[in-house]
N, C-alpha and C positions, 0 to 999 in steps of 0.2 A: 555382592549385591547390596547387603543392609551398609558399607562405606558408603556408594553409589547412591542410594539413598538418600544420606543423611547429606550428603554435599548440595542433594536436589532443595531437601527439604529447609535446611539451616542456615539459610546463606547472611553473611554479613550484608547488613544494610549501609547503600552507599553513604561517606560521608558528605556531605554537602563543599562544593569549592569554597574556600575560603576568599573572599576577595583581596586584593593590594592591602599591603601592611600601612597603617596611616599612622605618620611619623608629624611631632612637632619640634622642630627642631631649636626651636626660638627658647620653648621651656628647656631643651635639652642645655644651652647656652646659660639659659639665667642659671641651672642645677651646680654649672663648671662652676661659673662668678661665686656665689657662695660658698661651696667647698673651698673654692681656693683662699677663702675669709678665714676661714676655718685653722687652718695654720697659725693665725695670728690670734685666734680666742674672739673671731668676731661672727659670732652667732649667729646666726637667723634658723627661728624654730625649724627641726627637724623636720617636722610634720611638712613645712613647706617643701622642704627640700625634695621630699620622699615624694611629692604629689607631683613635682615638675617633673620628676624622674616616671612615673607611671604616666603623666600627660604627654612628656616626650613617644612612647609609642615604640622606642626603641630597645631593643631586648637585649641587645650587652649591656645596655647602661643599668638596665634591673638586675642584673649579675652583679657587674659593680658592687653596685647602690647595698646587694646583697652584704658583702666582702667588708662591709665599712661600716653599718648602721650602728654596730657597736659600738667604733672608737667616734665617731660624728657625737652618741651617743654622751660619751662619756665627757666631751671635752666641752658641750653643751651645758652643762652640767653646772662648769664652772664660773662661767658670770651669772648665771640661773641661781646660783648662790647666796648670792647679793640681791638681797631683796632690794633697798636701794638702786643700784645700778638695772634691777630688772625693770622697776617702775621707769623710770628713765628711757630706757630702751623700750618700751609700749609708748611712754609719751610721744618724743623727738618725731617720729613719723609725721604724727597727727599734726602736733606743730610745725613743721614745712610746711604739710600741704596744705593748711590754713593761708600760713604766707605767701605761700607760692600763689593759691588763690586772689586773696587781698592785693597782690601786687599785678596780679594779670589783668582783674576787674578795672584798678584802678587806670593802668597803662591804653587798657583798648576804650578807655572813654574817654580820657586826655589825645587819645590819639585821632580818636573819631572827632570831635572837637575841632583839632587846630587841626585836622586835614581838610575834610567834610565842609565846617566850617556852615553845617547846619544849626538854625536857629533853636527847632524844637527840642535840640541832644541838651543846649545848655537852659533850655527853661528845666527841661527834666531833673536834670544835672543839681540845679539853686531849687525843686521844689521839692524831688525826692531823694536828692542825694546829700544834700545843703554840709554833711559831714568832711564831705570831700574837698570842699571848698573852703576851709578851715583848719587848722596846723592839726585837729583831734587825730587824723589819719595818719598822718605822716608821724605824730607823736607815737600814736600806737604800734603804727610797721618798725619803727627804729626801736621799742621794747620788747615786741615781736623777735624780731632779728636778734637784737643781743640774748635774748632765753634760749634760740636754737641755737646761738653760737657759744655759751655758756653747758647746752647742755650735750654739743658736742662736744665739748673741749673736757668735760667731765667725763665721757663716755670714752673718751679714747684714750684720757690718763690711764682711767679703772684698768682697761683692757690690757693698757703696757704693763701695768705693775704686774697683772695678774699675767701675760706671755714671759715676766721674767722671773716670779716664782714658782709657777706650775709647768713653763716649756718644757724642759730637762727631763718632767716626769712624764709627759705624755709625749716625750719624745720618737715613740715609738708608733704611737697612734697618728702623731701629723705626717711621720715617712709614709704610712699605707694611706692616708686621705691623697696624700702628697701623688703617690703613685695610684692614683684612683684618680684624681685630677688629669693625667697623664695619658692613662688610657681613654679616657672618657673625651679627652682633645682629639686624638689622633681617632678614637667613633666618631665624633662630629665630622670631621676631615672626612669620612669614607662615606658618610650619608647626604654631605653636600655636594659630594662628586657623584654620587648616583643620580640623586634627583639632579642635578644639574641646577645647585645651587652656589651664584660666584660668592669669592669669600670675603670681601667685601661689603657684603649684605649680612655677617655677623662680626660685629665688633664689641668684643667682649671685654668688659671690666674686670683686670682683676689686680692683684696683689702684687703678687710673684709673676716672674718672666721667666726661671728656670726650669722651663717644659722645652719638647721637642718638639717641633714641626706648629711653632704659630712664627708667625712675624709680628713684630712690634710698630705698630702707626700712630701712636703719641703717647710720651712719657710726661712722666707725676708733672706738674705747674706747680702757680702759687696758688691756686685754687683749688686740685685736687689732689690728693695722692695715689690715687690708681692709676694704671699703664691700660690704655686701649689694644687691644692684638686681635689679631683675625687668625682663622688655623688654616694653615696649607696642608695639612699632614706628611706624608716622608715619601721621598720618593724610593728609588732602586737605590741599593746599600743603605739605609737610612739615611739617609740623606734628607733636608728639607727641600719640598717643591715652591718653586716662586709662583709669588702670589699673583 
């Protein structure tokens, strides 16, 4: 009678339904591109890494993410070293996207201009812009240009010197990013198939092409070194699915 009781009296209260797990999968994508930097000593804060991986939404990839924060950790470390090459690497951002601005501003008013072929763009043009209309800008974007191309070119020395006297030691740390990268492709692959998302619609920058189950849709140019890929994931026997 007092079991009978106590079942009456003590009952677990219910828990509330959880709704739909909400995934992003785009952060899940930028989290791949950087680890897979990460082989070669090419950094981007941790801190970043680790927030796409909690904005992604998805709960392998925070196991992962788990598995690896140490060696991510450690190999971080190494251009973080360099105080020099760190200042560098906060600068170069900033100066793109200064240029990249300057050079957009400039283009959609020269384009408004000789398209449009409105009057009041080029009074605007000669009374507030009068810079534009004079070699000062184009002097500037051409110095502009060669500092980010200068201090990429420094940035990616530093970084080889340093993948060819510290690889060997953290050899063992970029195999387990290496196979975190790996898995964390072939999650994506299963979370695009669920939502029914084509793949297509992620084309991811990275390094290295030896993973399983992506395809490759455009290799290094003269312009970049990154390989473009999208993830099919595996089908039956491991197998790749076509894309």
């Amino acid at each position: 009678m007092s079991r009978m009781w106590r079942r009456l009296r003590y009952r677990r209260p219910k828990r509330p339904r959880r709704g739909p797990r909400k995934v992003n999968l785009e952060e899940l994508a930028r989290a791949i591109s950087w680890l897979d930097e990460y082989r070669k000593f090419r950094c981007v804060d941790p801190a970043l890494v680790e927030k796409a991986i909690e904005d992604s939404g998805v709960r392998k990839a925070k196991e992962v993410w788990r598995r690896i924060r140490t060696d991510v950790s450690k190999i971080a470390f190494v251009p973080a070293s360099d105080k020099r090459l760190a200042k560098w690497m906060q600068v170069v951002p900033v100066l793109r996207y200064v240029a990249y601005s300057l050079l957009s501003l400039a283009l959609a008013l020269f384009i408004g201009v000789f398209i449009a072929r409105f009057q009041f763009l080029i009074d605007i043009m000669v009374r507030y812009f009068w810079w534009l209309n004079i070699g000062w800008f184009l002097i500037s974007m051409i110095i502009l240009a060669n500092v980010v191309l200068y201090a990429d070119y420094y940035i990616r020395s530093k970084i080889k010197g340093m993948y060819k006297v510290y690889g060997e030691r953290y050899r063992r740390a970029r195999a387990r990013i290496k196979q975190a990268v790996q898995e964390l492709l072939l999650c994506l692959a299963e979370e695009m198939k669920k939502h029914g998302v084509k793949p297509d619609e992620f084309k991811i920058r990275m390094l290295h092409v030896d993973y399983k189950g992506i395809k490759v849709v455009r290799r290094p140019g003269y312009w970049s070194e990154y390989y473009r890929v999208i993830p099919v994931g595996l089908g039956r026997g491991g197998r790749e699915d076509q894309a």
